[in-house]
C-alpha angles and dihedrals in degrees: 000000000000092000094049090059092049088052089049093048094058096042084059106042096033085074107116100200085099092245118192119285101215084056082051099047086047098048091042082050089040090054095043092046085051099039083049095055081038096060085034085060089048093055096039084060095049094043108030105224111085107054095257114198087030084061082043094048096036082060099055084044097053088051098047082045093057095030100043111218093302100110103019103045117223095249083046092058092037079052095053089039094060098046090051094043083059104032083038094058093027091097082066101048105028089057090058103043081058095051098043092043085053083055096261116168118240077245106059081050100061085044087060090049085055095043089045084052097049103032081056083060105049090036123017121232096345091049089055094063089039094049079052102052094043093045081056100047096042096055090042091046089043086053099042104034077220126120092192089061091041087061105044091054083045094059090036085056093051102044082060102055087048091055088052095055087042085049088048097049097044089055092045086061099044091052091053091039087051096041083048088052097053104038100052078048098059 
């Protein structure tokens, strides 16, 4: 990221037409303030409490706010809202289709989402996932009255939840990779 900002930085001050130094001075602060809630988002995804892709996102959105359209084109930013809007919610959904392929009950489910809550109480960020596995396994267990389904939901549960957060991280970088791309090209 740094680097991407140090590329940036000369595309925009190598330009000979003698442009104002006070534009220059705002877009180098705009890029650092966007490439900081960019790394913010990267390590929100890898460490799940800050809201990781939606950094990522509010970043794009404050350049294309102070830039107008004019760098990042408007299907471009639709295209980068969408794939936020679906890597950004994946670690809800993913968890579940893993859960409920492994043969979880609605209401095992909902138990995670009670154990995620309050596991995020008692332990920030890594409560949360455990909160989420035991809320599994005990309604399944519950259910079943079997320690060895209980476990298998359990793990479905959590390899859907690590594909979210590796779904999360490849579109990150996609969306930086794609940002750094437009704007060394305008």
């Amino acid at each position: 990221m740094i680097g991407a900002l140090f590329f940036t930085a000369v595309k925009i001050n190598g330009q000979p037409d003698g442009t104002d130094q006070m534009a220059l001075l705002s877009e180098g602060l705009l890029l650092f303030v966007v490439y900081f809630l960019m790394l913010l988002g990267m390590i929100g995804i890898i460490i799940p409490i800050l809201p990781g892709v939606f950094l990522i996102w509010g970043g794009v959105a404050v350049y294309v706010w102070q830039t107008g359209f004019e760098v990042i084109t408007a299907p471009h930013f639709v295209f980068i809202s969408v794939m936020v809007l679906i890597a950004g919610t994946s670690d809800v959904w993913l968890p579940y289709l893993g859960a409920k392929k492994s043969g979880a009950a609605k209401r095992s489910y909902l138990l995670s989402m009670v154990g995620a809550i309050i596991g995020s109480f008692l332990l920030p960020v890594i409560g949360t996932i455990i909160g989420f596995v035991l809320g599994l396994f005990l309604g399944e267990y519950w259910k079943h009255q079997n320690a060895n389904t209980a476990v298998q939901v359990s793990w479905g549960g959590l390899k859907g939840y690590g594909i979210a957060t590796l779904i999360q991280f490849v579109v990150g970088v996609i969306i930086i990779a794609l940002f750094t791309w437009q704007v060394i090209s305008s």
